[in-house]
N, C-alpha and C positions, 0 to 999 in steps of 0.2 A: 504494500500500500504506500504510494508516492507522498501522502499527509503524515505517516509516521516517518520517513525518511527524513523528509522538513523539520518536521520536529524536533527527528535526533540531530539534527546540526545547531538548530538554535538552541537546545539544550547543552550544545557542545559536547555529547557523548563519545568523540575521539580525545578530547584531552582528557574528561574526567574518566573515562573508562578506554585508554590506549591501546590495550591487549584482549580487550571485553569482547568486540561486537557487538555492544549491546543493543541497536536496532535489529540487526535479524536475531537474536534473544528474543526481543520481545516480539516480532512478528511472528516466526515460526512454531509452528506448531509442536506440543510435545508428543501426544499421539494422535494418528489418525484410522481410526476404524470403520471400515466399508462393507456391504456383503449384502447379499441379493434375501429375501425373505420370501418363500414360495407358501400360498397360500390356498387351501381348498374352500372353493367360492360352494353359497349356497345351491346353486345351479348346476351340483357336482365338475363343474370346469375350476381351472388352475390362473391362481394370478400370481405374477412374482413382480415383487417391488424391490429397487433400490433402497437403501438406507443407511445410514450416515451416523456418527459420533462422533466430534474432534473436541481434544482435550486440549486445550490451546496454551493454558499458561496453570501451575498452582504455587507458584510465587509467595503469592498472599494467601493463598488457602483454596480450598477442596475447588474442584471445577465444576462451576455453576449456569445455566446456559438453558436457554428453551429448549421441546421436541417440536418441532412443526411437521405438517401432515398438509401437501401441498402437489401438485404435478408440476412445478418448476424447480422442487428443491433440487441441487444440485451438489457436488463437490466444492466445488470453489465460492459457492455461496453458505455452504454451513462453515467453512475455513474460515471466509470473510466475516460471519456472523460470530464465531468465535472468539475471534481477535476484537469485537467490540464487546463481547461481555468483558475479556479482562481488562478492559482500558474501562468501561464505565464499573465495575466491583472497583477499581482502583480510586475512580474518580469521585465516589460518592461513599467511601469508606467503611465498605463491610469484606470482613474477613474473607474475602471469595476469589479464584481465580476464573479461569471464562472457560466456558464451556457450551458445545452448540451440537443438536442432533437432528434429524429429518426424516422422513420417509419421502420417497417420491411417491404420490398417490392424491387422487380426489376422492377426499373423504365419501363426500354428497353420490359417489357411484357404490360406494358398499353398504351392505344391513346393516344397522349397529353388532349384530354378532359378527358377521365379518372382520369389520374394523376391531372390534374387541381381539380378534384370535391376533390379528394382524399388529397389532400393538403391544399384545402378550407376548406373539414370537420373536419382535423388535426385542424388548424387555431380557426376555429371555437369553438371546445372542451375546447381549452386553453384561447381562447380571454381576459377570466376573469384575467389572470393569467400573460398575455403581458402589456406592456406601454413602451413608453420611457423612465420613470422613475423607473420601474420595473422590466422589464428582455426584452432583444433587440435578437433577432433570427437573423442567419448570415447565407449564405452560406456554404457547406460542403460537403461530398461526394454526387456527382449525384444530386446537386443542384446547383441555380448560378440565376442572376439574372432576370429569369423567373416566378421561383418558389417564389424567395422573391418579386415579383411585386404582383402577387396570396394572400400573407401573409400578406401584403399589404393592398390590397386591400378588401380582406375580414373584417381583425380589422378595415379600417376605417370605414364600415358597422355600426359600434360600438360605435367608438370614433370620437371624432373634431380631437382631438389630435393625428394623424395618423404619421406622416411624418417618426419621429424621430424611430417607433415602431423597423422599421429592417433594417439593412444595406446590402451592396449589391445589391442594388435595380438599374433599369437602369438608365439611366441620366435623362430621362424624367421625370422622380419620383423622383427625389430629391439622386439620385445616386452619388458617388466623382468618377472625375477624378483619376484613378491612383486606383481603388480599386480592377480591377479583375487581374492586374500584382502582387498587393502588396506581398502578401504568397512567388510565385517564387521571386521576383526579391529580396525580403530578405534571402529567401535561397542563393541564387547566392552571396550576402553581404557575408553574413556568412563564405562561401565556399570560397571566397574571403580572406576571410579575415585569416582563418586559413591555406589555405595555404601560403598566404607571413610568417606568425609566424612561419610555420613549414620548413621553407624555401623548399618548393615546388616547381621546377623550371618546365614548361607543364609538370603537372603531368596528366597522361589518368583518365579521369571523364566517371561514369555510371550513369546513372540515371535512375530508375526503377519506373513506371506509367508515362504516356504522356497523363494525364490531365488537367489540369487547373494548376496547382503547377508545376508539370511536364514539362508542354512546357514551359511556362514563365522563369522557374530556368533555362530552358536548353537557351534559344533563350539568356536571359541576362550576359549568362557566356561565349556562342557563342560572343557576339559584345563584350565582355571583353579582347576575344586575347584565351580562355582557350579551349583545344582539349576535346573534348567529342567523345568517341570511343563507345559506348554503352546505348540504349535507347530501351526500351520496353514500350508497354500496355498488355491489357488484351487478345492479339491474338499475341502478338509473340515480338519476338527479334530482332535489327537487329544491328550489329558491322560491325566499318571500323576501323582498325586498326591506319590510320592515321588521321582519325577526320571525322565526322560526318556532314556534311552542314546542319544547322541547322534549319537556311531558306528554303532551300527545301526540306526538312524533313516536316515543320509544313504544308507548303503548299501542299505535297501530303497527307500528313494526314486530310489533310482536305478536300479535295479531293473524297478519296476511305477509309474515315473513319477508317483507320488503317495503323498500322506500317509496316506489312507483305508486300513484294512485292515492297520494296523503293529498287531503283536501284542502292544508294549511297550508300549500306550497304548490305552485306550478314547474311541470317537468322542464330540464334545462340539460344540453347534449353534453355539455363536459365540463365539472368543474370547477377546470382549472381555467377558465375561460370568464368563470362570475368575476366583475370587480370588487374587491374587498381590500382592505388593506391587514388585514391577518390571514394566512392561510394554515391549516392545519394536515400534511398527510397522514394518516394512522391507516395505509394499506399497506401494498407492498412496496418493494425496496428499488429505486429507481422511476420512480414514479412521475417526478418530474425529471426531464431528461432534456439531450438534446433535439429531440423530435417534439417536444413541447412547449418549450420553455420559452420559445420566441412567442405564444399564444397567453401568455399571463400578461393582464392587463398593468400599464402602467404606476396604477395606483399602490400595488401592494410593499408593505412597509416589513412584515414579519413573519418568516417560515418558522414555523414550530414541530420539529421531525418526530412525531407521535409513534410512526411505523421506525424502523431499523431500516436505515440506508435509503429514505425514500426519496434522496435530491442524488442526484448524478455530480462528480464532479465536474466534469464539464459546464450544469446547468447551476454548480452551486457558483464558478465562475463568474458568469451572466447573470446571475443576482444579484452577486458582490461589488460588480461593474454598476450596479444599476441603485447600489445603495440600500439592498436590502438585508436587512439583520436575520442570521439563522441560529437558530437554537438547534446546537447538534442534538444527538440522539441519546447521546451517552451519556446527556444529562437532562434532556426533556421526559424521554420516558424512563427513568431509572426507579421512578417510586414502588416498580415489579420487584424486582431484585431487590432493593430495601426492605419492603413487607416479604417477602421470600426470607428472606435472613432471618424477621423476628420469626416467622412461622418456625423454623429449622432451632430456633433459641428456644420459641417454648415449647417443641418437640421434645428435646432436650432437658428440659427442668419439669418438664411437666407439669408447667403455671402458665393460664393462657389469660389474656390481656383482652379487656373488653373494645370495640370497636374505635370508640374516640381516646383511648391509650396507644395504639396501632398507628392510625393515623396521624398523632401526633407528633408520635415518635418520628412518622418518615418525613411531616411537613418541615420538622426543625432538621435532620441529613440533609433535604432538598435545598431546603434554603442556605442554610451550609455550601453546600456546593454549589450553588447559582451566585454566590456572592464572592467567593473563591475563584469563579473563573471568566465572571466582567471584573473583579478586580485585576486578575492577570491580564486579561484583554487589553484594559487599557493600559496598564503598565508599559507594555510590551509591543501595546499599537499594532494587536494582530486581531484577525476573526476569532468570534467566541469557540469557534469550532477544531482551531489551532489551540486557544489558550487550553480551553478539555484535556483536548491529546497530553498536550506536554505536561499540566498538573497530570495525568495517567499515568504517562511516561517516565516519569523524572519518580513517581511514588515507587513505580514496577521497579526501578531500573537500583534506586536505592536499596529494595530489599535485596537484590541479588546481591549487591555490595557488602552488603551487612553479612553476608550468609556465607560470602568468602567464596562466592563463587565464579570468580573472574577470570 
């Protein structure tokens, strides 16, 4: 990744670490584990799917990292995804190294038993390779606390020692309070919080995927007082110029399973197209790119990367030209991995924390870290997205120092 090479120079890592290498350290992967998973479909016929584990850094501690269940996932995409959990566990300070897993598959074509054997026998293959001292599997695209019950339950097949193995899990399982809002409702922080610094008075907010990230950002910036004019999924658009109800927005969506068709809102062909001056992606990764990017209206002031990797470097370029502020990812949506931590904590002591103790806990990290890296920003008179990496970088790069292992 060309961002963290940058970094190791302005952090100076050939003079403080001469003999180190410490940028391919921290980029490279520690393991990577690959292998096909053959499946007996209801229909008595055979599926085999791709699937993925990379264990990227455990520096700072066990390697922490979503499973997504997607037909794009790829190799070089859970690599990439890897290396952004250990720079954000770095950057928002819980004991974690990065860790990233996948299946290639579209969930939406298997039964739930299907996908259940199909998730087991993922589980299964890696068992060797999970622990709570190890590496902890999280929720992630087209995952959520069904799939981690499954993951679950399979390793403790294995182990005594089950509880701590994955977070996300339902509350019956040893699940946190506050864990399936956390991702959105730190976006929403985030977005929060960079619009009072940019003195943003109702500035119009989009938000693109009405997922898991997606509705929570939206619903917690809704009860904040802020107009959200624009919200899509995977079937369509729909804009209201004067604000969005985002309450019954989530509640038709849940409903008739889509955005299409909400009476509060008129269809619109691509969202990244509305003018607004806040944009929100919380889909997939690359999402604005260079096939798009010339198509966002002049106006916009603020990307807020909700989703993992959803601005192209190229397109995050052509923002940065254009005088637009981006809030990287490894610090907009990190409030996951932070509620992931306490879950994994009170796995562990077996004292569980009521909802607004949970969320507190991650608003005071978040703010922590958002104030840590516009203070760097400006120090340093780089993109907030630079200053992230290198507070990451310089944290990662120190422990190896410490540890003597140069």
């Amino acid at each position: 990744m060309e961002i963290i090479r940058q970094c190791g120079k302005l952090l100076e890592f050939e003079k403080r670490f001469p003999n180190g290498k410490m940028v391919e350290r921290i980029s490279i992967s520690d393991k990577i584990i690959r292998f096909k998973a053959i499946l007996s479909r209801d229909n008595g016929g055979i599926g085999v799917f791709q699937c993925y584990r990379v264990q990227q850094s455990d520096v700072l501690g066990p390697y922490k990292g979503g499973t997504r269940l997607h037909p794009s996932v790829s190799m070089n995409e859970v690599k990439a995804l890897a290396t952004l959990m250990s720079l954000k566990t770095a950057l928002v300070n819980v004991p974690f190294g990065g860790g990233k897993g996948g299946i290639c598959v579209d969930p939406k074509a298997l039964s739930e038993k299907e996908l259940e054997r199909l998730v087991r026998k993922y589980t299964n293959r890696i068992k060797d390779d999970l622990g709570p001292d190890e590496d902890i599997p999280a929720p992630d695209v087209n995952s959520g606390p069904r799939e981690m019950a499954w993951i679950y339950d399979e390793y403790r097949k294995y182990s005594e020692s089950a509880r701590g193995v994955v977070t996300g899990k339902p509350l019956e399982l040893g699940g946190s309070l506050g864990r399936i809002q956390a991702t959105g409702f730190g976006v929403a922080l985030v977005t929060e919080r960079l619009c009072y610094d940019k003195k943003l008075v109702n500035p119009a907010i989009s938000i693109e995927g009405f997922g898991n990230v997606g509705q929570y950002a939206a619903l917690k910036l809704f009860e904040m007082g802020f107009k959200i004019v624009a919200v899509s999924d995977s079937r369509g658009c729909v804009v209201n110029q004067v604000g969005l109800n985002i309450s019954d927005l989530l509640a038709f969506k849940r409903e008739k399973g889509r955005l299409s068709g909400f009476p509060g809102g008129k269809p619109a062909e691509r969202i990244i197209e509305v003018p607004v001056e806040v944009h929100i992606p919380c889909a997939l990764g690359h999402s604005i790119n260079r096939d798009n990017v010339d198509s966002i209206p002049s106006g916009l002031k603020i990307v807020v990367e909700g989703a993992n990797a959803p601005v192209s470097s190229h397109a995050e370029n052509v923002l940065i030209d254009r005088g637009v502020i981006l809030a990287p990812d490894i610090l907009a949506n990190a409030g996951g991995v932070i509620v992931s931590y306490y879950e994994w904590v009170q796995n562990r002591e077996g004292l569980y924390w009521s909802e607004d103790e949970v969320l507190g806990k991650m608003t005071e990290k978040m703010n922590a870290a958002y104030e840590n890296v516009v203070s760097y920003a400006s120090e340093k008179k780089i993109a907030l997205r630079q200053a992230a990496y290198c507070l990451a970088m310089d944290k990662i790069a120190r422990a190896i120092g410490f540890r003597g292992a140069q």
